[in-house]
C-alpha positions as CSV (number, residue, x, y, z in Angstrom):
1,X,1.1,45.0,-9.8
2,X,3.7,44.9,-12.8
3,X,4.5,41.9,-14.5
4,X,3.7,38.5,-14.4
5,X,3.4,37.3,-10.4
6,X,6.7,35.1,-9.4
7,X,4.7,33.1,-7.4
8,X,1.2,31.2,-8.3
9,X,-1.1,29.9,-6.2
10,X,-4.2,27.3,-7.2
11,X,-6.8,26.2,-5.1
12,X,-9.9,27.0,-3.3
13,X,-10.2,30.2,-1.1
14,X,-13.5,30.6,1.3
15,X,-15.3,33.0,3.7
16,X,-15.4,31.4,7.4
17,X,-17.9,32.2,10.0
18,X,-16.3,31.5,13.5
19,X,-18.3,31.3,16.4
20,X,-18.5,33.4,19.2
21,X,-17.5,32.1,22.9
22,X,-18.8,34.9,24.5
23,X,-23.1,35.2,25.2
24,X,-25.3,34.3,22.1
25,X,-24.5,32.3,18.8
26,X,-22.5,35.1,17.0
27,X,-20.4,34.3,13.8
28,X,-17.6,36.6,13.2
29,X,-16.8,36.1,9.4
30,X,-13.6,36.3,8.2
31,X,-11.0,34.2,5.1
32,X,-9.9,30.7,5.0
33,X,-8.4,29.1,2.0
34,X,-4.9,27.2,2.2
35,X,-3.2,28.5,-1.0
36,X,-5.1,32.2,-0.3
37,X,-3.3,32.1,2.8
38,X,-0.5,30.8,1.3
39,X,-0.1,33.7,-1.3
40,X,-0.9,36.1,1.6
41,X,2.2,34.9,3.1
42,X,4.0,35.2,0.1
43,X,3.3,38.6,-0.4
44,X,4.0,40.2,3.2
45,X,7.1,39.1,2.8
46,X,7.6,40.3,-0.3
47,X,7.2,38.3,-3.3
48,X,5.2,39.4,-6.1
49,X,2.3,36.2,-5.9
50,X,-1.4,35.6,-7.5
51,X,-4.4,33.6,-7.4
52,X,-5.4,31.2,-10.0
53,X,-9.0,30.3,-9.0
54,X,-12.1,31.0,-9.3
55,X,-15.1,32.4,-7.1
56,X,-18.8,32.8,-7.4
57,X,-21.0,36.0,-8.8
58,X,-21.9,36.8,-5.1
59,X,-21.1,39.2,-2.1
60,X,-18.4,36.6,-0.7
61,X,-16.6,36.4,-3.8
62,X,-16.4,40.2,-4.3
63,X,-15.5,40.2,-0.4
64,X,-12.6,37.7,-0.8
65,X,-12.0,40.0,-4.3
66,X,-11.1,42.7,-2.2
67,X,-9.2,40.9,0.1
68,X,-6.8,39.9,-2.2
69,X,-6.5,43.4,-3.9
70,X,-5.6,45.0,-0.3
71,X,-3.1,42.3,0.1
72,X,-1.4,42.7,-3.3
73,X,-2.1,39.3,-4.5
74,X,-2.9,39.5,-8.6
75,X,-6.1,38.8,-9.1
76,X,-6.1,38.9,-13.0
77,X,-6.2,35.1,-13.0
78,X,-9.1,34.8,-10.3
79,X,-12.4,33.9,-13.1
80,X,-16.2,34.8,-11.5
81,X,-18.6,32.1,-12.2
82,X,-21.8,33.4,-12.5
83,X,-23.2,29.8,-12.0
84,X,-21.5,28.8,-8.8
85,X,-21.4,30.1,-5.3
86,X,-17.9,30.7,-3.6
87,X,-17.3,28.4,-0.9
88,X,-18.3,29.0,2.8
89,X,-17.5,27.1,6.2
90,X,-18.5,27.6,9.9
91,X,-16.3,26.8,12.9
92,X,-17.7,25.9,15.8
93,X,-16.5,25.5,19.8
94,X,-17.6,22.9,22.0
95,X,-16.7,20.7,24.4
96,X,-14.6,18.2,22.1
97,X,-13.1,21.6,20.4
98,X,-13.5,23.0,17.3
99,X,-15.7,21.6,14.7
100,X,-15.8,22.8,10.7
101,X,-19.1,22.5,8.7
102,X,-18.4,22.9,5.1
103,X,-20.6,24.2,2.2
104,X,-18.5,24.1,-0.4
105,X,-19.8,20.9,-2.9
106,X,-20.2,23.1,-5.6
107,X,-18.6,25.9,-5.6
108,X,-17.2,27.8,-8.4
109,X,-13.7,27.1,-7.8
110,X,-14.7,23.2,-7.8
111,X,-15.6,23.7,-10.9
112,X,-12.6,25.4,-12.2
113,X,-11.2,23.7,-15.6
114,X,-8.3,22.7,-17.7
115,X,-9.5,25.0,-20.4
116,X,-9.6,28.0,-17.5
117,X,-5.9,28.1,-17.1
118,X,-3.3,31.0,-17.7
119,X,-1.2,29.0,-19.3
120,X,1.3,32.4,-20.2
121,X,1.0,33.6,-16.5
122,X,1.9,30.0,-15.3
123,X,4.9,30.1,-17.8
124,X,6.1,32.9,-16.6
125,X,6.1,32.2,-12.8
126,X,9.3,31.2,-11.3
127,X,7.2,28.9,-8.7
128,X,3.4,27.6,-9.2
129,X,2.3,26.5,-6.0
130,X,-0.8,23.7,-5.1
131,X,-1.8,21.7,-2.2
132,X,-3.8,18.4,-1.6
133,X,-6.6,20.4,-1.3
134,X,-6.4,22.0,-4.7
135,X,-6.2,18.2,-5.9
136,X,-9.4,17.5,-3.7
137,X,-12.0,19.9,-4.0
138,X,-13.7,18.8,-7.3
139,X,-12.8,16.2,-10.8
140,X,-12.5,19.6,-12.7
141,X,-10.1,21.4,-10.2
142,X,-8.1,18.4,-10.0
143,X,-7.7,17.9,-13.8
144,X,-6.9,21.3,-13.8
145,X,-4.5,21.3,-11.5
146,X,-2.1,18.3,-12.8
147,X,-2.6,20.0,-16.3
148,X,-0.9,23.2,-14.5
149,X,2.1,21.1,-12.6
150,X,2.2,19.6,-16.3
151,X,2.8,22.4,-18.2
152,X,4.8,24.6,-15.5
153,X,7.3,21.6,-15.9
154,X,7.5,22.2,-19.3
155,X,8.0,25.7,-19.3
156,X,11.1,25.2,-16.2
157,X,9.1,26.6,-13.4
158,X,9.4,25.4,-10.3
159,X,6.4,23.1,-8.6
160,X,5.8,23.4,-5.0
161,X,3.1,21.2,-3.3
162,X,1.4,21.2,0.5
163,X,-0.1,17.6,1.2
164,X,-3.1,19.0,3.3
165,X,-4.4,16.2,3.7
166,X,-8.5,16.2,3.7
167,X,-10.2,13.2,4.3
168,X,-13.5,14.9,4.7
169,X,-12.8,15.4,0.8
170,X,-11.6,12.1,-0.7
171,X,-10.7,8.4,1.0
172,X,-7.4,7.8,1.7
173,X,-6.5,5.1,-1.1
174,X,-8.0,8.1,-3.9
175,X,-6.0,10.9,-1.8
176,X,-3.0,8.5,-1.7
177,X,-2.9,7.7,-5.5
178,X,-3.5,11.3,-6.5
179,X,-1.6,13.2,-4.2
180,X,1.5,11.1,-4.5
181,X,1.7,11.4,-8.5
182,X,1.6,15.2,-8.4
183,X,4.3,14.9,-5.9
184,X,6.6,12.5,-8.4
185,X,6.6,16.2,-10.7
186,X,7.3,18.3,-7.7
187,X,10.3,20.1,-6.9
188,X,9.7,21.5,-3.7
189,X,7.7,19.4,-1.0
190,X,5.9,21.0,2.0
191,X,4.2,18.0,3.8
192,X,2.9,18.3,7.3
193,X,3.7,15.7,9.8
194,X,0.2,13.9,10.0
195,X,-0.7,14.0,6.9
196,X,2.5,12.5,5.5
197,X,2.7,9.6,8.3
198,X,-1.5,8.8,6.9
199,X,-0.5,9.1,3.3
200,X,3.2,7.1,3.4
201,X,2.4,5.1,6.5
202,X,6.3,5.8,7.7
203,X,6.4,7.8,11.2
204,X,10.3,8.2,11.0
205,X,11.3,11.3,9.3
206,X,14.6,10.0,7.4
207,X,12.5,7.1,6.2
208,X,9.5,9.9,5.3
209,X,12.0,12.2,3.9
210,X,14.0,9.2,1.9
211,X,10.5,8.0,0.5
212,X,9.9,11.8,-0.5
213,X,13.2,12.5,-2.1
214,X,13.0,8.7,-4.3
215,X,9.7,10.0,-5.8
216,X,11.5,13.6,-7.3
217,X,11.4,16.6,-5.4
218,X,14.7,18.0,-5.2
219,X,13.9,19.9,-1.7
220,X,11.3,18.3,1.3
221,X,10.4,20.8,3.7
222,X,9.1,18.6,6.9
223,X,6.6,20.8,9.3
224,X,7.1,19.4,12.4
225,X,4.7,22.1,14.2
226,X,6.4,24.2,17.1
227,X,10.0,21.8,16.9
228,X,10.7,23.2,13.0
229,X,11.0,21.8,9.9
230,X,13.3,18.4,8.7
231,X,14.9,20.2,5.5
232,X,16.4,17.9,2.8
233,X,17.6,17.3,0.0
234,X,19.6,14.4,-1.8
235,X,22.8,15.8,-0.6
236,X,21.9,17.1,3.1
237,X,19.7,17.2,5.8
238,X,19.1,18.8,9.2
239,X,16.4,19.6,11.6
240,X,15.3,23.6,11.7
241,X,13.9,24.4,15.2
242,X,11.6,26.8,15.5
243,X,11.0,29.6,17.0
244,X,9.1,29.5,20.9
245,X,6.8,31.7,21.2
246,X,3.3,31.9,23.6
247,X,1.3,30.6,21.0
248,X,-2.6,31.4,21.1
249,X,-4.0,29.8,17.9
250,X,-2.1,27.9,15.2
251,X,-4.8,28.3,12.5
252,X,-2.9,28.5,9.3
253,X,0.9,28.3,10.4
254,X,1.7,25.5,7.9
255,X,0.3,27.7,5.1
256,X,2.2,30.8,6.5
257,X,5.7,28.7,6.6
258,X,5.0,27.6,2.8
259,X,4.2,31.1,1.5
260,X,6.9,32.6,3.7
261,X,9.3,29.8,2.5
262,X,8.7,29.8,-1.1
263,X,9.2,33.5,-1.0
264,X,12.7,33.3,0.7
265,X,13.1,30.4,-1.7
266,X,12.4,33.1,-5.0
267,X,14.3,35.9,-3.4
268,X,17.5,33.0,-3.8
269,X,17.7,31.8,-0.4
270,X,18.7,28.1,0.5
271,X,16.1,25.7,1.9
272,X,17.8,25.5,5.2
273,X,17.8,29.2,5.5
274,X,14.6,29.6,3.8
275,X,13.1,27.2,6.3
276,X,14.6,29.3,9.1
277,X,12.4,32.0,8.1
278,X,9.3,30.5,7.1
279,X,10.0,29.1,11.0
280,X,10.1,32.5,12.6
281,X,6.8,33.7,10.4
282,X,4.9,30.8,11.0
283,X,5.6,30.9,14.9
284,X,4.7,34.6,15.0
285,X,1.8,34.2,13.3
286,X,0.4,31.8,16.3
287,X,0.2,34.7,18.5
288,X,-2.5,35.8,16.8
289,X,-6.2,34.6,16.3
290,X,-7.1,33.5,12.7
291,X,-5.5,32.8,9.6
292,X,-4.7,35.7,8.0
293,X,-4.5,38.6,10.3
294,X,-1.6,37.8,12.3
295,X,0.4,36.8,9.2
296,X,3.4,39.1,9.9
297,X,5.5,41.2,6.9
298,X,8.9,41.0,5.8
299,X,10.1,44.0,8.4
300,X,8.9,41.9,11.4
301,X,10.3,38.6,10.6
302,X,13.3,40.2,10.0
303,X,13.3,41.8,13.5
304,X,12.8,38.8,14.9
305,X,15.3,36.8,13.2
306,X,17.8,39.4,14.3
307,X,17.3,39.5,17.9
């Protein structure tokens, strides 16, 4: 990659063992990671996007390394901490559903700092991206991360923030407080539907999106799962319904809209036609199972969209 990445991403990425339904106990390892799928996104569709993170001195680091590499998200910004592990979870399948054991108290990019940042690459970007669970994952990541929203403002680049809300990470009233300052210096919100209604305690979208829009973003992106997005801004608003599709796992659809939204939003799209894309990718990539592999490119949404 040339250049400085449009698009910045800062979080936590992690290797994810999923069980196997079929005969014995078999994990099938493969990515997880918000932003990482975020920036995954981002970069199948065509925007020039990298990592700000960090991962441990270990197999899994290298292996998420390489993922990012074949994906043609920058990893000049991604540190390796010799002292810390990367981040690992299982998924299991039971009765009640799926259940997610994490190991990730910890790990390296936890531990990530203020005095880790690119500051020039963040500078440079056009949007710097973060989520609630950026905030979340560790007092050192979250410092970090408010000190990147801070100086991106400075500098005139655009902030875009996911709630992903966590509650296995932080209570509510800390998640609350946190989460809704970084949002007063956002410009582009991307909350999801139950997080939102936990963090606001509204559960009607014009009083969500009102609420949103009188703490500073200039654009609120509203997932709203298979029925779209509520798009608005202080001058407009409208519901953008999605795409139907036969959906067979929605693992990572919200990230897939953001990365695919923000990219239509750097290429100098609208919101309300960016959201009509990030729609189409995110519904496409239901059809497949797990995060990242059914992630579709630029060519495919764009088939789609056209038929």
């Amino acid at each position: 990659m040339t250049g400085m990445p449009q698009v910045l991403a800062l979080g936590e990425a992690m290797i994810e063992f999923n069980q196997s339904t079929k005969g014995a106990p078999n994990y099938l390892q493969g990515f997880g990671g918000d932003v990482s799928n975020f920036l995954i996104a981002a970069s199948r569709q065509g925007a020039s996007s990298g990592f700000v993170s960090a991962v441990g001195n270990d197999h899994f680091g290298q292996l998420l390394l390489d993922l990012w590499r074949a994906e043609n998200v920058d990893t000049s910004t991604v540190r390796v901490d010799a002292n810390a592990p990367t981040g690992v979870y299982f998924v299991s399948h039971g009765e009640s559903g799926h259940r997610f054991d994490y190991l990730r108290a910890g790990s390296a990019a936890s531990r990530y700092a203020v005095s880790d940042l690119p500051l020039d690459a963040i500078a440079a970007a056009q949007v710097v991206h973060l989520s609630g669970i950026s905030l979340a994952i560790g007092v050192p990541a979250c410092d970090a991360s408010l000190a990147a929203i801070d100086h991106a403002k400075r500098h005139g680049v655009k902030v875009s923030f996911d709630t992903n809300l966590r509650l296995k990470l932080w209570p509510l009233a800390r998640a609350r407080a946190v989460m809704l300052e970084a949002i007063r210096a956002t410009d582009i919100c991307l909350p999801s539907w139950d997080d939102v209604t936990e963090l606001t305690g509204l559960a009607d979208k014009d009083a969500i999106v009102d609420f949103l829009l009188a703490l500073g973003p200039k654009v609120v992106a509203l997932k709203l799962g298979k029925e779209g997005a509520y798009v608005a801004t202080p001058a407009e608003r409208r519901v953008v319904a999605g795409r139907v599709v036969k959906a067979v796992d929605a693992t990572g659809a919200g990230d897939c809209f953001g990365g695919a939204f923000i990219a239509r939003i750097v290429a100098g799209d609208d919101p309300f036609a960016a959201a009509r894309y990030g729609n189409v990718a995110a519904a496409l990539s239901t059809q497949g199972f797990g995060a990242v592999a059914p992630i579709p490119d630029r060519a495919t949404v764009e088939k789609a969209l056209a038929e």
